[in-house]
N, C-alpha and C positions, 0 to 999 in steps of 0.2 A: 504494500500500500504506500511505503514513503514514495518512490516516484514520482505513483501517479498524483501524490500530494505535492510534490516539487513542483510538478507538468502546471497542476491546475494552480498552485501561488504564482507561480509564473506568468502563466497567462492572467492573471488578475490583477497581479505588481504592470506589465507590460496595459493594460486596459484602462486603469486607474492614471498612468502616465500619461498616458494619450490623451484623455480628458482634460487634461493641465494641459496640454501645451497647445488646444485648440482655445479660440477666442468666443468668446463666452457671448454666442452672437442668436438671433434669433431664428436663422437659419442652421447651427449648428447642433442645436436644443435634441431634434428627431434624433440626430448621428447618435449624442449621449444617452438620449432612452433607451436606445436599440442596444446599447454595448450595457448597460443595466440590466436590462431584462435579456440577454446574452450571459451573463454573467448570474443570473438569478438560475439560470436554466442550467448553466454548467453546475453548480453547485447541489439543484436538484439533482439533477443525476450525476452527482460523485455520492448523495449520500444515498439514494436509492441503491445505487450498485453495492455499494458496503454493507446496508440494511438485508437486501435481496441474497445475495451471496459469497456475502463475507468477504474479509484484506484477502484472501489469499487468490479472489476472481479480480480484483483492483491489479495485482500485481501482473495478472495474465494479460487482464486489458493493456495494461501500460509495455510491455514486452510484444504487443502484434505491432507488425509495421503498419505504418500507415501508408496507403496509398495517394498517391499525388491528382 
């Protein structure tokens, strides 16, 4: 499970930044909900998958390649 905990602070820490460094404009407003509720969703399901089938299917997840 740590990885796939690394993977997903990662992408959080990298999402959270991005937010700061766009301009806090009225057109930008949609971009940041979208990465909010992206981020609400990833979270959903990192703790579904732990709930559902326990670290030991996190760590399998985190080990399959991903396809491009």
């Amino acid at each position: 499970m740590q990885v796939t905990k690394e993977m997903y602070l990662a992408v959080v820490r990298g999402l959270l930044e991005a937010e700061e460094l766009l301009p806090q404009t009225r057109q930008t407003r949609p971009a940041v909900r979208r990465m909010h509720r992206a981020l609400q969703e990833a979270e959903e399901l990192y703790l579904a998958a732990g709930e559902e089938r326990g670290p030991a299917a996190l760590e399998e997840t985190a080990a399959e390649p991903v396809s491009a």
